[in-house]
mmCIF file of the N, C-alpha and C atoms, coordinates in Angstrom:
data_MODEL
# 
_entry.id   MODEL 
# 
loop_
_atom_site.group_PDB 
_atom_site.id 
_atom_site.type_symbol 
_atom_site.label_atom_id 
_atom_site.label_alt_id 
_atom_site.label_comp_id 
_atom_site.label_asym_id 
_atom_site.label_entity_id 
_atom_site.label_seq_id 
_atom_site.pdbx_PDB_ins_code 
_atom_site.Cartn_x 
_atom_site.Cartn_y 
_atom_site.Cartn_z 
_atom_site.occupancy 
_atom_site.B_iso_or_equiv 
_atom_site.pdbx_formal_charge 
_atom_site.auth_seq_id 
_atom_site.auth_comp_id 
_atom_site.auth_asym_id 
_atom_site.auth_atom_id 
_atom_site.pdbx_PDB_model_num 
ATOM 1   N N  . UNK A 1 1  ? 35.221 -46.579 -127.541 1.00 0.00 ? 1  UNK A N  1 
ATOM 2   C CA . UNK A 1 1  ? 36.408 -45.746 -127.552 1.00 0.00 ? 1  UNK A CA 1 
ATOM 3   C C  . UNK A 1 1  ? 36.894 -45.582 -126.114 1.00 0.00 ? 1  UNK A C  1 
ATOM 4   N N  . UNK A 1 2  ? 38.181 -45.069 -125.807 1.00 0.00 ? 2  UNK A N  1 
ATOM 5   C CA . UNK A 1 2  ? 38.841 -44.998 -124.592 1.00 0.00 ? 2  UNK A CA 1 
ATOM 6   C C  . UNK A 1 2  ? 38.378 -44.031 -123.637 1.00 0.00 ? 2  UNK A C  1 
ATOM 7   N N  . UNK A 1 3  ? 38.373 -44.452 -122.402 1.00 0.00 ? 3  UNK A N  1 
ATOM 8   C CA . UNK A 1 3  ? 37.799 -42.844 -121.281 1.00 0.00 ? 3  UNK A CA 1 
ATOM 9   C C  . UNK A 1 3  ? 39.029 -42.170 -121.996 1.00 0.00 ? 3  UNK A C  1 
ATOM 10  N N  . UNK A 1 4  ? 39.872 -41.968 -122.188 1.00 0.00 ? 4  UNK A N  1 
ATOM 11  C CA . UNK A 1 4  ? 40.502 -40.611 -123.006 1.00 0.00 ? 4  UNK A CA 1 
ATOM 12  C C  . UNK A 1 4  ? 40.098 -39.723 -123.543 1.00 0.00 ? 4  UNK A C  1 
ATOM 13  N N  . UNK A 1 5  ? 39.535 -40.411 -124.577 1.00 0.00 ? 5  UNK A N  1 
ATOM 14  C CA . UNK A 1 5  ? 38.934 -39.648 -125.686 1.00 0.00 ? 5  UNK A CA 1 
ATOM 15  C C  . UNK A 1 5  ? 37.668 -39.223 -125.276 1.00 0.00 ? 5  UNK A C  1 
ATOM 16  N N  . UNK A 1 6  ? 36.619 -39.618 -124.370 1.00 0.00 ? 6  UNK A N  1 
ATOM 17  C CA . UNK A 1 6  ? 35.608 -39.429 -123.928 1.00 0.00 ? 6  UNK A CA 1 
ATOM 18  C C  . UNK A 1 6  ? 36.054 -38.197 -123.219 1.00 0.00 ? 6  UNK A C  1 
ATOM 19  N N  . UNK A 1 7  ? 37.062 -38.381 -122.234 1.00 0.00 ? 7  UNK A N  1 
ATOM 20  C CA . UNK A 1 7  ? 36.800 -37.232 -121.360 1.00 0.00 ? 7  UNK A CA 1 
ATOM 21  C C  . UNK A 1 7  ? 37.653 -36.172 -122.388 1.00 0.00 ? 7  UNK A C  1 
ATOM 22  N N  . UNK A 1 8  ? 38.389 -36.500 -123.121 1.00 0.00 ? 8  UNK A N  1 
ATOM 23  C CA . UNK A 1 8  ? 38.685 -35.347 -124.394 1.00 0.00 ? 8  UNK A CA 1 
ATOM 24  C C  . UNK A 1 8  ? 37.622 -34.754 -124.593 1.00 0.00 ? 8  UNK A C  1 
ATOM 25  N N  . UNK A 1 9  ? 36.669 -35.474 -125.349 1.00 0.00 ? 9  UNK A N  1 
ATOM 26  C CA . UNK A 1 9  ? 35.394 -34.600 -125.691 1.00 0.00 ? 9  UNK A CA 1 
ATOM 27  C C  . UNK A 1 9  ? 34.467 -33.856 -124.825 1.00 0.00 ? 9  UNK A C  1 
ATOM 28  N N  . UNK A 1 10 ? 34.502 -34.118 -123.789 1.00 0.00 ? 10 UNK A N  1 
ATOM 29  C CA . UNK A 1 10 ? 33.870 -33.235 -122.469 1.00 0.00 ? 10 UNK A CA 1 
ATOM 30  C C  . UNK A 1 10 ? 34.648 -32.205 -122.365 1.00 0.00 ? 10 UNK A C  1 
ATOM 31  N N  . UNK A 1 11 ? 35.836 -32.189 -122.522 1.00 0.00 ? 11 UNK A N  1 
ATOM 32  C CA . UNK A 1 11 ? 36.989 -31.079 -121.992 1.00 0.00 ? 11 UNK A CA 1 
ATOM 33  C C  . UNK A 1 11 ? 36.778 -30.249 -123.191 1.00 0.00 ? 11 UNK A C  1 
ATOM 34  N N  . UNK A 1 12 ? 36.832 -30.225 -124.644 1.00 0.00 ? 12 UNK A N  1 
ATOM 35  C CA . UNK A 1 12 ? 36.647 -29.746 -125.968 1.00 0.00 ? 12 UNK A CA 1 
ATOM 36  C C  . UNK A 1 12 ? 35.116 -28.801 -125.535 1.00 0.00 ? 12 UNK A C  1 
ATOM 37  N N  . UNK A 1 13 ? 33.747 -29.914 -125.577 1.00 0.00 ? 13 UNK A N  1 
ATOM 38  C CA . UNK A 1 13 ? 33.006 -29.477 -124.918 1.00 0.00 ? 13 UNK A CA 1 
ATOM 39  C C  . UNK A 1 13 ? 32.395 -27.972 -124.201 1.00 0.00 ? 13 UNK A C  1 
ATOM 40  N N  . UNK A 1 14 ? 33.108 -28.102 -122.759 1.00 0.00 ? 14 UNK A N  1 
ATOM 41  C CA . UNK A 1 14 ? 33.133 -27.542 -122.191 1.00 0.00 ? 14 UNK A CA 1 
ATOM 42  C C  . UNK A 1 14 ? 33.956 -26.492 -122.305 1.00 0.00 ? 14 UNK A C  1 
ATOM 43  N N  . UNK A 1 15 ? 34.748 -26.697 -122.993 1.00 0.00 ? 15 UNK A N  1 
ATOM 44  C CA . UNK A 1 15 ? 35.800 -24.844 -123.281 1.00 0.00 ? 15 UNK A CA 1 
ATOM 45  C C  . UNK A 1 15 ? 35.090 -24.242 -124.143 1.00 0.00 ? 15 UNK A C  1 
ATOM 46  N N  . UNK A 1 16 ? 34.378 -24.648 -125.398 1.00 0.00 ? 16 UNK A N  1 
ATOM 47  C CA . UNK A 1 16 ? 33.865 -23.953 -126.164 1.00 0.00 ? 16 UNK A CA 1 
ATOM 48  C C  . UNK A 1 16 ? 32.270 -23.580 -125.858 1.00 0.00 ? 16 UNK A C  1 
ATOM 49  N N  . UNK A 1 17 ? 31.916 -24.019 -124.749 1.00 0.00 ? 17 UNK A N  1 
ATOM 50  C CA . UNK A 1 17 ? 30.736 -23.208 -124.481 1.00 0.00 ? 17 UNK A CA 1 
ATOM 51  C C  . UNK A 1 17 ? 30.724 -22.244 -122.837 1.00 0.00 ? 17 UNK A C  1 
ATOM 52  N N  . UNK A 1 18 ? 31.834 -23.022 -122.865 1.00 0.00 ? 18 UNK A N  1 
ATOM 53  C CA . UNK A 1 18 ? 32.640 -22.209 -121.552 1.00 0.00 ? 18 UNK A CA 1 
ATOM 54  C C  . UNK A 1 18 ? 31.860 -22.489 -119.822 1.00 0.00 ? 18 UNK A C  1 
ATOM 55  N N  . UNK A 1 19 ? 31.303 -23.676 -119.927 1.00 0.00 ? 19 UNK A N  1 
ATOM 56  C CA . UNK A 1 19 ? 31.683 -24.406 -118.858 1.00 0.00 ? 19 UNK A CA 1 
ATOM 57  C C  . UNK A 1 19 ? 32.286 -25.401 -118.062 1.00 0.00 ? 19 UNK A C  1 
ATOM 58  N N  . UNK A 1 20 ? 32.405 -25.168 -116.802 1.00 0.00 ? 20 UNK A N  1 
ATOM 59  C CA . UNK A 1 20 ? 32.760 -26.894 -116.662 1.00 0.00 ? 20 UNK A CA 1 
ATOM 60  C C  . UNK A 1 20 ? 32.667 -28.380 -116.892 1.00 0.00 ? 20 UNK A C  1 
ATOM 61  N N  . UNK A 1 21 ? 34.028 -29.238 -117.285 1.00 0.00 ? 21 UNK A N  1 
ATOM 62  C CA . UNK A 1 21 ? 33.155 -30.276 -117.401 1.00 0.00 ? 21 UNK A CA 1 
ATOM 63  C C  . UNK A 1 21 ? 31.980 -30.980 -116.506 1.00 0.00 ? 21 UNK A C  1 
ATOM 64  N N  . UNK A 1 22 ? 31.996 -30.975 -115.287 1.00 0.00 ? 22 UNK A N  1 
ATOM 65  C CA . UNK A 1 22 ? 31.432 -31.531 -114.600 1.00 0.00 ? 22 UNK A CA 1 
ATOM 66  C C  . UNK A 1 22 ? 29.430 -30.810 -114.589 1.00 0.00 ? 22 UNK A C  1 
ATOM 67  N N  . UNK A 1 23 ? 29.479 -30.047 -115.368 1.00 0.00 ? 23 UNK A N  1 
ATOM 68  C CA . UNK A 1 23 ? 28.060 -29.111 -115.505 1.00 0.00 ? 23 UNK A CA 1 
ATOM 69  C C  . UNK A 1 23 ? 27.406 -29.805 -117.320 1.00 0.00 ? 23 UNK A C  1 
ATOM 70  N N  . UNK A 1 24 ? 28.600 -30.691 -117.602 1.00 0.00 ? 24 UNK A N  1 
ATOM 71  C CA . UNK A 1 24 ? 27.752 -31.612 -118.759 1.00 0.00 ? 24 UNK A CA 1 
ATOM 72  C C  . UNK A 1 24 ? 27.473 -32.985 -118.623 1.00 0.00 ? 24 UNK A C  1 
ATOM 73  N N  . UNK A 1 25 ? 26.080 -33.092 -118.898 1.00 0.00 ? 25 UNK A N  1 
ATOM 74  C CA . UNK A 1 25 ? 25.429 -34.034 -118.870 1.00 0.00 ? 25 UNK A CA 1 
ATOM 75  C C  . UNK A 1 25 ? 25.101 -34.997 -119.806 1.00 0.00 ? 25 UNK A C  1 
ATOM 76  N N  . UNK A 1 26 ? 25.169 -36.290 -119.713 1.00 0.00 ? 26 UNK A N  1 
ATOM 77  C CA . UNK A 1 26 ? 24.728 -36.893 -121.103 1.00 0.00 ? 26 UNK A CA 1 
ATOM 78  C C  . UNK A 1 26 ? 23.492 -36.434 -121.892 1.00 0.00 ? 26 UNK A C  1 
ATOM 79  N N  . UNK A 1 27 ? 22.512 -36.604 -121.001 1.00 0.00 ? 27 UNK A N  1 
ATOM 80  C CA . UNK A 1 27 ? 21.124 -35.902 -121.341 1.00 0.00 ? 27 UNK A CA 1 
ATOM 81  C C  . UNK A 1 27 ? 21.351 -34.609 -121.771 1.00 0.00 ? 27 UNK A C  1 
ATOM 82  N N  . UNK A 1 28 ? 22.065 -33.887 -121.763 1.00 0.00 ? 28 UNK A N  1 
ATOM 83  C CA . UNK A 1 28 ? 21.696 -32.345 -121.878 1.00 0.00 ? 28 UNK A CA 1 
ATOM 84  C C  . UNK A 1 28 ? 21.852 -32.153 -123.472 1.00 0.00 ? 28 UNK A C  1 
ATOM 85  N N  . UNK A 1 29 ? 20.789 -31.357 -123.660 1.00 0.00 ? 29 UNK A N  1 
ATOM 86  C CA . UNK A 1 29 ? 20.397 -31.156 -125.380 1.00 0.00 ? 29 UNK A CA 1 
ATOM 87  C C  . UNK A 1 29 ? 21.167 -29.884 -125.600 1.00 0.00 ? 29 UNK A C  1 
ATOM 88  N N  . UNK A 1 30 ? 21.384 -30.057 -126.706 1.00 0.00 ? 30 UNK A N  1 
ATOM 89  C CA . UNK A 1 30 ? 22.700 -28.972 -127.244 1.00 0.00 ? 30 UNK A CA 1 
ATOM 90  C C  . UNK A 1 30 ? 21.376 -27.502 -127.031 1.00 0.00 ? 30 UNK A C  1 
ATOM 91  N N  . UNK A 1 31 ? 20.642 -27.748 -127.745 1.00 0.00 ? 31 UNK A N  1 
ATOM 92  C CA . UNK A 1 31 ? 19.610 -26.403 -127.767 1.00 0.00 ? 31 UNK A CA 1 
ATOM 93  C C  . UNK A 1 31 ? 19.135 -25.851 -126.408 1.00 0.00 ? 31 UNK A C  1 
ATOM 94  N N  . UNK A 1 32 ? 18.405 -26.956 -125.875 1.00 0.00 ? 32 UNK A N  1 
ATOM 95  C CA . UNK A 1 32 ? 17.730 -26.506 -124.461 1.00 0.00 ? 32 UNK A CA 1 
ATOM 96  C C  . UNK A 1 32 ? 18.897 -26.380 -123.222 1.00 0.00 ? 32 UNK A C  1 
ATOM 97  N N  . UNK A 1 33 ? 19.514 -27.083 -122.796 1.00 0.00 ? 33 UNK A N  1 
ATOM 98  C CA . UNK A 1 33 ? 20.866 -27.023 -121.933 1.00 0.00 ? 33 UNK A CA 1 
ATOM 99  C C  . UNK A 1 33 ? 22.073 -26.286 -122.122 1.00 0.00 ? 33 UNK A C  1 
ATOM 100 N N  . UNK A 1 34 ? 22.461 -26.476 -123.389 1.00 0.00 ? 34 UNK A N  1 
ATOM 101 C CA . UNK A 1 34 ? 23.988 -26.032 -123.442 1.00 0.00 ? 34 UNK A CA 1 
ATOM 102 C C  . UNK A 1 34 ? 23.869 -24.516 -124.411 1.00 0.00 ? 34 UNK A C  1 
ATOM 103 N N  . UNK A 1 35 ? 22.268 -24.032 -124.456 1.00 0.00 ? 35 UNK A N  1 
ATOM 104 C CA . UNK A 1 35 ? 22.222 -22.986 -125.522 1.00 0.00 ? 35 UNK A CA 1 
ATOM 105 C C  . UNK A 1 35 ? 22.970 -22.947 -126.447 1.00 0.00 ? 35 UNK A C  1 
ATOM 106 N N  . UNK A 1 36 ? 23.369 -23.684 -127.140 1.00 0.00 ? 36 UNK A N  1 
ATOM 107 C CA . UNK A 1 36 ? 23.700 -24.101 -128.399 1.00 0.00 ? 36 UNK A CA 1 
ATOM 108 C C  . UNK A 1 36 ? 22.887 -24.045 -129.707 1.00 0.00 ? 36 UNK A C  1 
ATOM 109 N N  . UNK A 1 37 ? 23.443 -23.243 -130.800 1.00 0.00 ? 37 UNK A N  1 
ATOM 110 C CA . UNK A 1 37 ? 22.542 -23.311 -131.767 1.00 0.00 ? 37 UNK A CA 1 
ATOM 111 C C  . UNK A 1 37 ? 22.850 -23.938 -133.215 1.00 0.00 ? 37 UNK A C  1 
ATOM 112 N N  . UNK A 1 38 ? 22.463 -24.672 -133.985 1.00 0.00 ? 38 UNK A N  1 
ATOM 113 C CA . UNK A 1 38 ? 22.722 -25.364 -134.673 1.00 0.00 ? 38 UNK A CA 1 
ATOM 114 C C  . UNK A 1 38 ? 24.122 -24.988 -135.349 1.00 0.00 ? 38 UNK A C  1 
ATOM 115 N N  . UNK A 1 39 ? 24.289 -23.616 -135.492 1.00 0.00 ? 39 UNK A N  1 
ATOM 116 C CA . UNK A 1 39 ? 25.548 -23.454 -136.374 1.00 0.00 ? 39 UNK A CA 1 
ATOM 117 C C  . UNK A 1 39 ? 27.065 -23.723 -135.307 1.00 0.00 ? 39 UNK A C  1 
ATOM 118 N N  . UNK A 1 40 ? 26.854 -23.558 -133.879 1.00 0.00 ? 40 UNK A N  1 
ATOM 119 C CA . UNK A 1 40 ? 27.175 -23.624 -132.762 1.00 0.00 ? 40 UNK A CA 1 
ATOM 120 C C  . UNK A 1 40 ? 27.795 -24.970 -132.981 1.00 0.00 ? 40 UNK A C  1 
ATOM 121 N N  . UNK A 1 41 ? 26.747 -26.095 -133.147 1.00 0.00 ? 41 UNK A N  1 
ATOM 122 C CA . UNK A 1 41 ? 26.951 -27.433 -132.827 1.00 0.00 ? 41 UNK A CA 1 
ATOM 123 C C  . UNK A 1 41 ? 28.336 -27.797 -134.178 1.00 0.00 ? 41 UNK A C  1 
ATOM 124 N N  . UNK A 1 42 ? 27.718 -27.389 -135.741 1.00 0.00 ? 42 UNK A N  1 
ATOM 125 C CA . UNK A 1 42 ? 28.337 -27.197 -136.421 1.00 0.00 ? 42 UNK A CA 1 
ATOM 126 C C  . UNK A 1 42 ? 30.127 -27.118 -136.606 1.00 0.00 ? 42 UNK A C  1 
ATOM 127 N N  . UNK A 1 43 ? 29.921 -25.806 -135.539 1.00 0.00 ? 43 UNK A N  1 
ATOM 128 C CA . UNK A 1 43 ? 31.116 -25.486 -135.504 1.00 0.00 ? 43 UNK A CA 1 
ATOM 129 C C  . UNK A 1 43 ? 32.002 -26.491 -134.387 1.00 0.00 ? 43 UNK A C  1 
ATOM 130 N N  . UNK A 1 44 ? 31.293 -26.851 -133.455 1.00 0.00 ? 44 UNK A N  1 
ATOM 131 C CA . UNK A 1 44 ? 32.568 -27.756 -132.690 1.00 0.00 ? 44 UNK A CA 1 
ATOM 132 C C  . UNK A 1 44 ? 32.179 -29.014 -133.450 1.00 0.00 ? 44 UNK A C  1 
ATOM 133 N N  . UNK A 1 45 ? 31.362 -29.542 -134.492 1.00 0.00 ? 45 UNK A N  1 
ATOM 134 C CA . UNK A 1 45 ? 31.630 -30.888 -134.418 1.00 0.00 ? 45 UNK A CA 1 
ATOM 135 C C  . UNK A 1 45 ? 33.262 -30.715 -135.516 1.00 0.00 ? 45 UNK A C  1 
ATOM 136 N N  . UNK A 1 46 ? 33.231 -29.717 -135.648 1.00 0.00 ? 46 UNK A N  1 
ATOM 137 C CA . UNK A 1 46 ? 34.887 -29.409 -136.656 1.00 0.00 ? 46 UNK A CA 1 
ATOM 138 C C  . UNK A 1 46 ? 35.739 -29.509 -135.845 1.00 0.00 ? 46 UNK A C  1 
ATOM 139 N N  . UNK A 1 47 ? 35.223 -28.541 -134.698 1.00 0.00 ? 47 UNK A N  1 
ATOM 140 C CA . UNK A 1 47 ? 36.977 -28.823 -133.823 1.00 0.00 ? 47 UNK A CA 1 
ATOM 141 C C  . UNK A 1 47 ? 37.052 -30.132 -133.305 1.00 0.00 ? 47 UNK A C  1 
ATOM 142 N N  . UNK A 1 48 ? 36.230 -30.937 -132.997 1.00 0.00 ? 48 UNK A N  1 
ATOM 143 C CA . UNK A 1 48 ? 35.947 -32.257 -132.513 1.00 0.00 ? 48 UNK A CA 1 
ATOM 144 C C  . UNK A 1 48 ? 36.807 -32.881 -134.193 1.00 0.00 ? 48 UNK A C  1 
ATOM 145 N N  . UNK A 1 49 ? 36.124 -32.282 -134.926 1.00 0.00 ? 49 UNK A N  1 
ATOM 146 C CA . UNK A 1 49 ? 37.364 -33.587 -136.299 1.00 0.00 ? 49 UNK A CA 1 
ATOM 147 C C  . UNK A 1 49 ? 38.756 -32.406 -135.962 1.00 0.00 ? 49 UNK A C  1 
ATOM 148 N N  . UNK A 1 50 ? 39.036 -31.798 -135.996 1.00 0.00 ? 50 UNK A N  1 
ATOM 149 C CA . UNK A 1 50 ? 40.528 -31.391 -135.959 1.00 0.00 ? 50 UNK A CA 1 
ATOM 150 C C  . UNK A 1 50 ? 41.035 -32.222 -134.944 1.00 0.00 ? 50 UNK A C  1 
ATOM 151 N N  . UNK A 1 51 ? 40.599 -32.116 -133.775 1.00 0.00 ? 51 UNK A N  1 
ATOM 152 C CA . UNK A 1 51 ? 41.244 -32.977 -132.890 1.00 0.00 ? 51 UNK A CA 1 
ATOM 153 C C  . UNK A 1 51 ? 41.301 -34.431 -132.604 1.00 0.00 ? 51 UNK A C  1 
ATOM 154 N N  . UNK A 1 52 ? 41.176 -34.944 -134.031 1.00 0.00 ? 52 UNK A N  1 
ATOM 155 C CA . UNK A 1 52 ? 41.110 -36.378 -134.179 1.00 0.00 ? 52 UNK A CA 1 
ATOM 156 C C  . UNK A 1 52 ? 39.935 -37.132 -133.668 1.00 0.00 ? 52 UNK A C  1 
ATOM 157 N N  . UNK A 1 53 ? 38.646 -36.387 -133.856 1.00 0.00 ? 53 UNK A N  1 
ATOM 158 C CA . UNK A 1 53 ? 37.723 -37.318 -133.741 1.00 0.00 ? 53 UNK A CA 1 
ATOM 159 C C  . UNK A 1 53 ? 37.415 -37.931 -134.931 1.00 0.00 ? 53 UNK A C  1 
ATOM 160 N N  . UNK A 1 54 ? 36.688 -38.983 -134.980 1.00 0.00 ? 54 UNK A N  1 
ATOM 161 C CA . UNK A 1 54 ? 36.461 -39.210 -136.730 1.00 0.00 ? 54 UNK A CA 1 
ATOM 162 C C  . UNK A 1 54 ? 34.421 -38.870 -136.442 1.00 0.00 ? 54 UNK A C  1 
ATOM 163 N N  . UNK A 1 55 ? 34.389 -37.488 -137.302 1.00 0.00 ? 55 UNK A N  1 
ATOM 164 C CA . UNK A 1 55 ? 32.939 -37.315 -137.492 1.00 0.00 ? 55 UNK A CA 1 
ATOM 165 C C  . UNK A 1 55 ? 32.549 -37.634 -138.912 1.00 0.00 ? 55 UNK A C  1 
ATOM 166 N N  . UNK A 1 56 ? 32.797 -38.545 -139.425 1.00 0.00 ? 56 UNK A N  1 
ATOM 167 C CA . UNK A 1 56 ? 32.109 -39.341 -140.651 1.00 0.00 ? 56 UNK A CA 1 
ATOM 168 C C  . UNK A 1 56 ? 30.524 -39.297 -140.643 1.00 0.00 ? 56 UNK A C  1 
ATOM 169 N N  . UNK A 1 57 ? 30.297 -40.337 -139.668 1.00 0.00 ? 57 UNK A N  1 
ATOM 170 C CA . UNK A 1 57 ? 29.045 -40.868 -139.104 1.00 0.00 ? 57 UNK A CA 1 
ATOM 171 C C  . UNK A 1 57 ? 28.183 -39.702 -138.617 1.00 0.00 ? 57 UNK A C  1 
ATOM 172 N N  . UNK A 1 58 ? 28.364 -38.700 -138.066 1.00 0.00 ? 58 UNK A N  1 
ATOM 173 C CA . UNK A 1 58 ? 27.766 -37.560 -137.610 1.00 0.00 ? 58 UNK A CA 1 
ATOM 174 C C  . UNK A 1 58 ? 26.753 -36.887 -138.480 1.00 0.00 ? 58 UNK A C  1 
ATOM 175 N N  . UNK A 1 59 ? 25.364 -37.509 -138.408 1.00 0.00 ? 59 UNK A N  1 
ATOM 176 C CA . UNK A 1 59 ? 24.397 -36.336 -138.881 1.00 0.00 ? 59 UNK A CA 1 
ATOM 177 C C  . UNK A 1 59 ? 23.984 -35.279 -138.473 1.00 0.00 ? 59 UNK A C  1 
ATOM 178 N N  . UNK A 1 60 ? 24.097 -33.808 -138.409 1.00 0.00 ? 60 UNK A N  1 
ATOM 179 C CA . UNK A 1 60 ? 23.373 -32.713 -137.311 1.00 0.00 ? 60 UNK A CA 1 
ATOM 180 C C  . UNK A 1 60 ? 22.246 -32.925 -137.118 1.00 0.00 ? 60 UNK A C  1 
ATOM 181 N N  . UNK A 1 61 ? 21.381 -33.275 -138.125 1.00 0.00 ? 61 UNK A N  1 
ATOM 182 C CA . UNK A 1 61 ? 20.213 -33.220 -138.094 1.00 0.00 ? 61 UNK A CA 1 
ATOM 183 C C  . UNK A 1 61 ? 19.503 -34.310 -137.318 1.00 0.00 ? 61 UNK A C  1 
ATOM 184 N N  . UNK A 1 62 ? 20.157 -34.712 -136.710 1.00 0.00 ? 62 UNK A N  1 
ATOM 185 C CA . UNK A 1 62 ? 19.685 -35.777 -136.176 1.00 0.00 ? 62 UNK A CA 1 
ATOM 186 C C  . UNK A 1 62 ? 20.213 -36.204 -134.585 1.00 0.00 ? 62 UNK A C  1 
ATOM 187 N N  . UNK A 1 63 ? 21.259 -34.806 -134.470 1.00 0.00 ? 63 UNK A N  1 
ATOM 188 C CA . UNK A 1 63 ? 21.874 -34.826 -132.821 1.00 0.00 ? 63 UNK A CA 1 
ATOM 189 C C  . UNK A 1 63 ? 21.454 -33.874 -132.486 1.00 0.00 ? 63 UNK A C  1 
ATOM 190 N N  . UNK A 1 64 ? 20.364 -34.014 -131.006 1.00 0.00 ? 64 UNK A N  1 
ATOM 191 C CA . UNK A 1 64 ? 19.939 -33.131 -130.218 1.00 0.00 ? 64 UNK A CA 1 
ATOM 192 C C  . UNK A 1 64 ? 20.431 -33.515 -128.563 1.00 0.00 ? 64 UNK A C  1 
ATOM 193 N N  . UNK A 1 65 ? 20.987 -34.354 -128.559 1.00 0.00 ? 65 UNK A N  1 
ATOM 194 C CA . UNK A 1 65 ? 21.633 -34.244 -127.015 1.00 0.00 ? 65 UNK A CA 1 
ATOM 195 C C  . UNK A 1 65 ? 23.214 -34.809 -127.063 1.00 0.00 ? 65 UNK A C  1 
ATOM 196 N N  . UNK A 1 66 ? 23.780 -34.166 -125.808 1.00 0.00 ? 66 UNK A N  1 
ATOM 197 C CA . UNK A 1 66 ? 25.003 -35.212 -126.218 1.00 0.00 ? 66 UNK A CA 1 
ATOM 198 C C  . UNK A 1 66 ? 25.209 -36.499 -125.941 1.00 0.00 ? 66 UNK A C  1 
ATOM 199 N N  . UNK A 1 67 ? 24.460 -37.392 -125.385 1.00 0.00 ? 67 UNK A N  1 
ATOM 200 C CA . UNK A 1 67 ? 24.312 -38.942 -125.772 1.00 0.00 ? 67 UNK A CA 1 
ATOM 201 C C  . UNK A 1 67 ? 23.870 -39.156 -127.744 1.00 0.00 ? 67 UNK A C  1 
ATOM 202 N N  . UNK A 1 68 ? 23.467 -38.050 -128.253 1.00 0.00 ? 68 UNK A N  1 
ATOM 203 C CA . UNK A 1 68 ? 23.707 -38.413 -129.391 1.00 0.00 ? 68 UNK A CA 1 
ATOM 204 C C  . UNK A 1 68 ? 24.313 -37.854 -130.089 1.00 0.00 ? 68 UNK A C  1 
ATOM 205 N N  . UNK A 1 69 ? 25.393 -36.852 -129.975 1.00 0.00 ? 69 UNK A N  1 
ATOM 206 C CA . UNK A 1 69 ? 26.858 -37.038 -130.315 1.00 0.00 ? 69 UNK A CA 1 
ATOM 207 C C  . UNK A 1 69 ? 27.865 -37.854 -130.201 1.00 0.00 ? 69 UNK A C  1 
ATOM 208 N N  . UNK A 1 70 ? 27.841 -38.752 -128.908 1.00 0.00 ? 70 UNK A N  1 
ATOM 209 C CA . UNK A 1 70 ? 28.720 -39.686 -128.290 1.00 0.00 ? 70 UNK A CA 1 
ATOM 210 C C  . UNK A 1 70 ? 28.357 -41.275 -128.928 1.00 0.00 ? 70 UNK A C  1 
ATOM 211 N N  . UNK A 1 71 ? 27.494 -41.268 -128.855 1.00 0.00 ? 71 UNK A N  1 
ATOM 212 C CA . UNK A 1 71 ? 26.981 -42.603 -129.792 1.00 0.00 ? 71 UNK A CA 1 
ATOM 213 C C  . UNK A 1 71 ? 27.147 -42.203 -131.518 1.00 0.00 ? 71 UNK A C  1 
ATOM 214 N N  . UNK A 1 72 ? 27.387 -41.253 -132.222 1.00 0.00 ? 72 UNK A N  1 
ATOM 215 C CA . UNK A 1 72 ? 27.473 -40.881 -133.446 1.00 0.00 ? 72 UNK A CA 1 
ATOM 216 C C  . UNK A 1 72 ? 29.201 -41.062 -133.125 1.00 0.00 ? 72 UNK A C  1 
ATOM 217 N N  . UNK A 1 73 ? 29.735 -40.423 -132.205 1.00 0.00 ? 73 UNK A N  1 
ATOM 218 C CA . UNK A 1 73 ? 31.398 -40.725 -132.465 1.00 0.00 ? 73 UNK A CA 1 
ATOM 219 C C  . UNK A 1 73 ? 31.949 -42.095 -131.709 1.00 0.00 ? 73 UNK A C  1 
ATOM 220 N N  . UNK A 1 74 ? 30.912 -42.613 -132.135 1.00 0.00 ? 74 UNK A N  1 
ATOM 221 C CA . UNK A 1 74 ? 31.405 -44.254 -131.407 1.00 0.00 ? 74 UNK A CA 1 
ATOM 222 C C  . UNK A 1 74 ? 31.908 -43.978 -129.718 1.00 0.00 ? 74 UNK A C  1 
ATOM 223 N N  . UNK A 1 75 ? 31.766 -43.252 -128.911 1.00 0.00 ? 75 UNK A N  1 
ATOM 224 C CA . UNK A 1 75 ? 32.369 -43.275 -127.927 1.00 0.00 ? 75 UNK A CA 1 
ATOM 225 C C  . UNK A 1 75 ? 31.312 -44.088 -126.620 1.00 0.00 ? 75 UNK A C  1 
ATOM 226 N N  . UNK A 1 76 ? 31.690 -43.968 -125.923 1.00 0.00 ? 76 UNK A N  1 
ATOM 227 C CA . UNK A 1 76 ? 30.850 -45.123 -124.893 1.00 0.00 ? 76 UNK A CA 1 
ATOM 228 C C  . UNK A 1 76 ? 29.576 -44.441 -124.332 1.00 0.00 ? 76 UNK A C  1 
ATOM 229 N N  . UNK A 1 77 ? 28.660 -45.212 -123.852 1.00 0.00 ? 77 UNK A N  1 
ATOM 230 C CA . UNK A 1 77 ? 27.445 -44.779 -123.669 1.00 0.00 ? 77 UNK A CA 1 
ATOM 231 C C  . UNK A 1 77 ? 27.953 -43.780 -122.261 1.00 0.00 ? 77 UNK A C  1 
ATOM 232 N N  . UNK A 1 78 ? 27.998 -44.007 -121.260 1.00 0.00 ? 78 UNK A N  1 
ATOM 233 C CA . UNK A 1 78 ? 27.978 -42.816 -120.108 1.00 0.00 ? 78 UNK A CA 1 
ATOM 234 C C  . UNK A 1 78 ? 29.423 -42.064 -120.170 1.00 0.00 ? 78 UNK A C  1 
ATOM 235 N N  . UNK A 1 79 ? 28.912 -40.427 -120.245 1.00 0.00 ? 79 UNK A N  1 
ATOM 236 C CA . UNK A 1 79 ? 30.094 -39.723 -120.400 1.00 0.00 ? 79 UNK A CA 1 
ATOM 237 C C  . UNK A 1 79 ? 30.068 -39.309 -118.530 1.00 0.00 ? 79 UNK A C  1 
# 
C-alpha cells in the first residue's frame, strides 16, 4: 500500500491514543507500549475501516504489535 495510507494510519494511530506520530514504533505492542487494551484496539481497528482501510483480514486475536496490524492491512513492512 502507499506511504499515504501508511502514514494515514500512524496519524489515526496516534490521535487516538494521543501521541505523537513519531513516539510509534513498529515494534511497539498495543498492550505493553501503547497501553492499549483489547477493546481499545477494537475500537480503532473501526475507525481504521471508517477511514477506508479494508480490515477484512484483521484478526484481534492474533495482533499484538503494530507490525502486526500493518501486515494484516496489507500495508508495507516499515512504518
Amino acid at each position: 500500500m502507499e506511504k499515504t495510507k501508511l502514514l494515514q494510519f500512524k496519524q489515526i494511530l496516534a490521535e487516538f491514543i494521543g501521541v505523537s506520530v513519531e513516539d510509534i514504533d513498529n515494534d511497539d505492542s498495543f498492550s505493553e507500549d501503547l497501553h492499549m487494551q483489547p477493546s481499545d484496539l477494537s475500537d480503532f481497528v473501526h475507525i481504521l475501516e471508517e477511514n477506508g482501510f479494508d480490515t477484512k483480514r484483521v484478526d484481534l486475536s492474533k495482533i499484538e504489535s503494530v507490525a502486526d496490524l500493518t501486515e494484516s492491512l496489507e500495508l508495507e513492512d516499515n512504518i
